[in-house]
Steps between C-alpha positions, in 0.01 A plus 500: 500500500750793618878417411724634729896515447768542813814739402732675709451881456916573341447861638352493789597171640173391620325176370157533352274327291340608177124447346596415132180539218253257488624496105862400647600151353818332429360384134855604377643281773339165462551536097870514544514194714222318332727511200808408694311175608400427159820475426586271760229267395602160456177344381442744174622458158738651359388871421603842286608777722581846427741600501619168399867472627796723696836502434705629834833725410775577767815749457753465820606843562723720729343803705571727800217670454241153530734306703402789774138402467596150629804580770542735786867700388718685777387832643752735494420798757807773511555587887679738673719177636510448069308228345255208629426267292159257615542181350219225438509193647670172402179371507353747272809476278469093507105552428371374185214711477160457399373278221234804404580653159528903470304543202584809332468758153852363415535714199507825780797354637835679327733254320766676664353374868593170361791277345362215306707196584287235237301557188117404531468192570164297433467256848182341468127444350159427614288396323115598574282242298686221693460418873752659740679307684582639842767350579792674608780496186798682391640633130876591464663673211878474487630859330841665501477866708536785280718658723666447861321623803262423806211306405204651712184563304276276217305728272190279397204488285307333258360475162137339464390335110094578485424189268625143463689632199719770680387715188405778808743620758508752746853547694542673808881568430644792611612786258804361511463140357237592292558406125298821410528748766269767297223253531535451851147453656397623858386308726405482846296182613837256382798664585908370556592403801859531706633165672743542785780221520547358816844654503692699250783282340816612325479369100798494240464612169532160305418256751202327429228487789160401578247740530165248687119602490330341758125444604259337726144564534508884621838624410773528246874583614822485293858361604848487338694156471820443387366199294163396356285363843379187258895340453542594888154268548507774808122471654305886444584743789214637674392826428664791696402561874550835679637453842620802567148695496632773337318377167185459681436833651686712211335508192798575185451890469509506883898337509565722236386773648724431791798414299486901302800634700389821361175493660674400856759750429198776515374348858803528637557858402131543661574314772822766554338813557210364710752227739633583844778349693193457767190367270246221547410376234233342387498335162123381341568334130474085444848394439648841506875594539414835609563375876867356385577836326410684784671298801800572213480871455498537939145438626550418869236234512284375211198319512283307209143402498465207260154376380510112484718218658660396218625833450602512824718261475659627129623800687641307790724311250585823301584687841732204578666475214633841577549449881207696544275275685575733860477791307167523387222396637199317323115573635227231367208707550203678327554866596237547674620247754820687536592555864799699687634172651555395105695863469674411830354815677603732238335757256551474097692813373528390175224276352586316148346357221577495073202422535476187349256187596452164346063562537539785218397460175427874395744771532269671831502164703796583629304805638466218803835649656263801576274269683814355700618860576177612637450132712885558655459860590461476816868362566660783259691738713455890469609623177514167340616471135290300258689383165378546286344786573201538278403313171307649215281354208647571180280473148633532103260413183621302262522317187567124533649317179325165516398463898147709383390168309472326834155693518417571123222407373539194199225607286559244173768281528648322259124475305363454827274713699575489835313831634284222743777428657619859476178654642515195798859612605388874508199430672744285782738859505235705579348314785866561705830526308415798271517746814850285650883541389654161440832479577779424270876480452533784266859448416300216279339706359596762271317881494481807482402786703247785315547693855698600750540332805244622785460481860134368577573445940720571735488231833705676822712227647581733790147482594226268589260349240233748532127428553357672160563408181740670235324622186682650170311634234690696169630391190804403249565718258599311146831646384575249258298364199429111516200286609449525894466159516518501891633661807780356713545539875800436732651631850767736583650454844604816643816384754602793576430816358807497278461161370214280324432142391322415189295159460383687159686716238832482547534860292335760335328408216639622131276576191551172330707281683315188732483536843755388755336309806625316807533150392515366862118620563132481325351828396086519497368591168132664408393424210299777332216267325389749271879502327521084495263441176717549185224611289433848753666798312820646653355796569665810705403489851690742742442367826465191699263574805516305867340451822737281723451426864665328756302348793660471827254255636557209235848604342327524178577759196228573271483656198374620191688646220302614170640684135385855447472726217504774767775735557702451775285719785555309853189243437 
């Protein structure tokens, strides 16, 4: 029997349906729930589970920095009237958010992006040989702040006792709260995790408050009480409900990314040398405030093409928020559907995008704003201006510190051979993944680069997506010793010729310094297999060698990247 699986193409827009292996299972799947369930079970005896018990921590912190992954902060855009500021909404202001935890590598957050307002603070404990009980329940822990400030953010983790006798413990604390930070162990399968509050609240240094853990079956949220919840006899609040949609269709880089006034600050100087006091604009982003910034800077008519209802209606209470509502107009179409009654008879002069879109998962989905561009050209008026103008594939080898071990082989563990399950994982790589980038927030992730950055493509916004497919073929020369461990990619967009955004490295890469990457975007990595098993020699190798192709007809880049002892010679 053929398995077939429906996804929506994030480049090219078009829906399609994929043949998956005959070999394709969901094994890993059904094991995780099956275990869930056993959990659940109300009819078994008692049993010994391992690990054997969790002990949840929380610190109550204040940030700028993570508040801006949960709020939308004022724009500030300088004018030649002086400065607009776009405001959010009351209603996203009044918004509680989403009860989904941001789950992070805490210890690659700076402790100077933070102000600790409690010590750690142990909240609760499950127990794993017992039932669980799901019911919804709530743990407070009265503490006295640290300091004064604005209560936003919960840090959160937990430590997990192997045996019955606690005698072995693994702790996910961050660097920070670890009570041997030299002996900190990496991991990547249980990480911390980042609770929003509802709303940030102002605390006094000395005066005791509640900090509240709650949890139902799906979800755990944190409050802060002025007194413990239990001698209030108050009933559990329900878990946190966005109703502003804002948390829905932004995931927490993505309102970060919009809150770096830096980054908006470079759009609008863009936006300057490319605006006249007669363009029609056409903005093509989800959720973008390109369109505001340009109505702003002296566009005389702005249009946006927005991808879903619900964002739709996001914008529509952004635009009135800033009595913008009659300003700019808001098209719910596909592209390709586009017509000149939606433009009101006009032609674009000035077509939009960051690009950003909420479908994209590796850095070249976004590539999809090339699709739009060529489906809308017939309503862009002579000499049209496409921003950004081009985009180009960008590529730098590196060596990771710990993220290699996500596909290392085990070997003997602990007395154990594992190379079964060692050979059955490889064997799963090379049937798909070991020729694919992954993508992953590389901020997270510290490296560092053994090359210099490279351009692999270059993608010309100004014209159509062209029939034939782009092909690259060189290599990276190795100007740094280290173990290539694997290659990262990212996208450069060209806005105008004077001035580029990175989703990548942020700057040039130094000899022994880590590198510095956009923390609002996922980078793809390659990993180079043959530089993943611990026991291969270092060696000297002077190149790594590469074949990438983009296809125009399915919006896919392919690729193959491979270490050579060769020197450097255009192969």
């Amino acid at each position: 029997m053929k398995v077939f699986c429906g996804r929506a193409n994030p480049v090219t827009g078009s829906v399609e349906w994929l043949e998956e292996d005959e070999h394709y299972d969901y094994h890993q799947e059904i094991a995780r729930s099956s275990y869930a369930d056993m959990l659940h079970d109300k009819d078994r005896e008692n049993c010994e589970a391992v690990p054997h018990r969790a002990t949840v921590y929380a610190q109550l912190v204040e940030s700028r920095t993570m508040w801006s992954w949960n709020k939308l902060f004022p724009i500030r855009v300088q004018t030649r009237l002086g400065e607009q500021v776009i405001v959010p909404p009351l209603e996203l202001e009044r918004c509680p958010g989403a009860p989904s935890v941001y789950d992070i590598q805490l210890s690659q957050v700076s402790p100077t992006d933070f102000t600790a307002l409690s010590n750690v603070l142990p909240m609760f404990s499950v127990d794993f040989s017992k039932q669980v009980s799901s019911s919804a329940a709530c743990h407070s822990r009265q503490f006295e702040p640290l300091a004064s400030g604005q209560a936003q953010v919960v840090l959160s983790w937990w430590d997990i006792e192997m045996d019955p006798e606690g005698k072995i413990k693994c702790t996910m604390a961050p660097f920070w709260a670890h009570s041997d930070p030299q002996e900190l162990q990496w991991r990547d399968h249980w990480m911390q995790c980042v609770y929003f509050l509802p709303q940030e609240e102002p605390i006094t240094q000395g005066s005791a408050v509640c900090l509240v853990a709650h949890h139902d079956d799906y979800c755990v949220w944190y409050s802060l009480q002025r007194t413990s919840p239990e001698k209030k006899g108050r009933v559990h609040p329900v878990r946190p409900v966005c109703d502003c949609q804002a948390h829905l269709l932004w995931n927490r880089p993505r309102f970060g990314e919009i809150n770096d006034q830096d980054r908006t600050d470079q759009y609008v100087q863009a936006l300057r040398t490319v605006l006249k006091p007669d363009s029609v604009c056409l903005c093509v982003s989800d959720g973008s405030p390109l369109c505001m910034l340009a109505h702003h800077l002296g566009a005389e008519q702005v249009f946006t093409m927005e991808s879903s209802a619900a964002s739709h209606r996001l914008m529509k209470k952004i635009f009135k928020a800033n009595h913008l509502e009659d300003k700019i107009n808001v098209i719910e179409k596909r592209p390709e559907l586009l017509t000149s009654a939606d433009l009101e008879g006009k032609k674009v002069s000035l077509l939009l995008g960051e690009p950003f879109f909420t479908t994209s998962l590796l850095p070249w989905h976004n590539l999809y704003f090339w699709y739009v561009r060529t489906a809308v050209d017939q309503h862009l008026g002579p000499g049209a201006v496409v921003m950004p103008q081009a985009a180009s594939l960008y590529a730098v080898v590196v060596e990771f510190r710990d993220l290699w071990r996500v596909r290392s082989p085990c070997g003997n563990c602990e007395g154990f051979d594992v190379h079964i399950m060692d050979d059955m994982i490889k064997r799963a790589l090379d049937f798909r993944e070991s020729k694919e980038a992954e993508p992953h927030p590389l901020w997270e992730y510290p490296c560092r680069s053994l090359s210099e950055a490279q351009q692999i493509l270059t993608f010309d916004f100004q014209q159509p997506v062209p029939p034939q497919p782009l092909c690259a073929e060189g290599s990276i020369k190795l100007s740094r010793p280290g173990r290539s461990h694997g290659v990262v990619l990212w996208m450069e967009y060209h806005l105008t010729p004077a001035s580029t955004v990175s989703t990548g490295l942020l700057n040039p890469a130094e000899d022994k310094e880590d590198c510095c990457w956009n923390p609002h975007c996922k980078q793809a990595v390659y990993f180079l297999s043959t530089t993943l098993d611990p026991r291969a020699p270092l060696g000297s190798p002077h190149t790594v060698s590469y074949v990438v192709e983009f296809h125009p007809r399915t919006g896919e880049v392919t690729m193959d990247f491979t270490l050579s002892d060769a020197l450097d010679d255009g192969h």
